[in-house]
C-alpha positions, 0 to 999 in steps of 0.5 A: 146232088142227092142227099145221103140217107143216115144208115139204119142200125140193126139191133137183136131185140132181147125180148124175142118170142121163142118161136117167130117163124110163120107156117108158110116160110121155113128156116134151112139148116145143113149139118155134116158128119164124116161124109154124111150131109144133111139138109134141114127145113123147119115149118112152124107145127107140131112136131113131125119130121121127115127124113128121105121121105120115110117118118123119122122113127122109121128112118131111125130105127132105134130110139138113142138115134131118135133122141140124138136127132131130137136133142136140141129140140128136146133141150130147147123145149120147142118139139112140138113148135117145130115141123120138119123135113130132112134130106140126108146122104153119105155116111153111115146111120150114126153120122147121119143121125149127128148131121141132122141134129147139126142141121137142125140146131144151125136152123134153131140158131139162125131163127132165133139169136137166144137159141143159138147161145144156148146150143153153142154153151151145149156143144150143139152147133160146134161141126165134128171135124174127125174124119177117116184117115186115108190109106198110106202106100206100102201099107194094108190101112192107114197105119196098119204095117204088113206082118213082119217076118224075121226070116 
């Protein structure tokens, strides 16, 4: 009969570097928001990213959205540990600017256990579930009646 190994535990170690990921593999994130997806890869480097193929300032034109992107790097303090390449789809800019920033604080959290409760005291990793809400028959939007007329 084969004897049964003793099941090894899995501990978090407290003392983790800051950033433990090699430049060879990549930690993914997805972010949603409204309709807009985003899928998130992250390389060690030195703070460059991507988003559909275009530099993330051209992508995002103006500098509130590339501080929104940017936010949980920024607050985290690892901008330029991080290289990064994002496919985005759906929504409008605003939205897809919240669901890059979904991703990549998914993708910090994932590569290190502290990161991840630091964003979520911050908000950061909580998904915004507001949506459009839909049309209703016998109405011109979702609660807009048509004009009433007396006569």
């Amino acid at each position: 009969m084969p004897t049964k190994e003793p099941k090894k535990s899995v501990h978090h170690k407290a003392a983790e570097p800051a950033v433990k990921i090699s430049h060879a593999r990549y930690i993914e994130g997805v972010g949603r928001r409204k309709t807009a997806i985003a899928r998130v890869r992250l390389v060690g480097g030195h703070g460059k990213f991507g988003v559909n193929g275009k530099d993330s300032e051209q992508y995002f034109a103006t500098k509130r959205l590339r501080e929104l992107v940017l936010s949980p790097l920024t607050i985290l303090k690892v901008v330029d540990k991080f290289d990064g390449s994002v496919k985005v789809s759906g929504g409008g800019i605003n939205a897809q600017a919240e669901a890059v920033r979904l991703g990549i604080s998914r993708a910090l959290a994932e590569n290190n256990p502290d990161f991840g409760v630091r964003l979520h005291k911050l908000g950061l990793l909580t998904r915004d579930a507001r949506m459009v809400e839909r049309k209703k028959y016998g109405l011109k939007k979702a609660r807009r009646a048509p004009q009433w007329a007396k006569r």
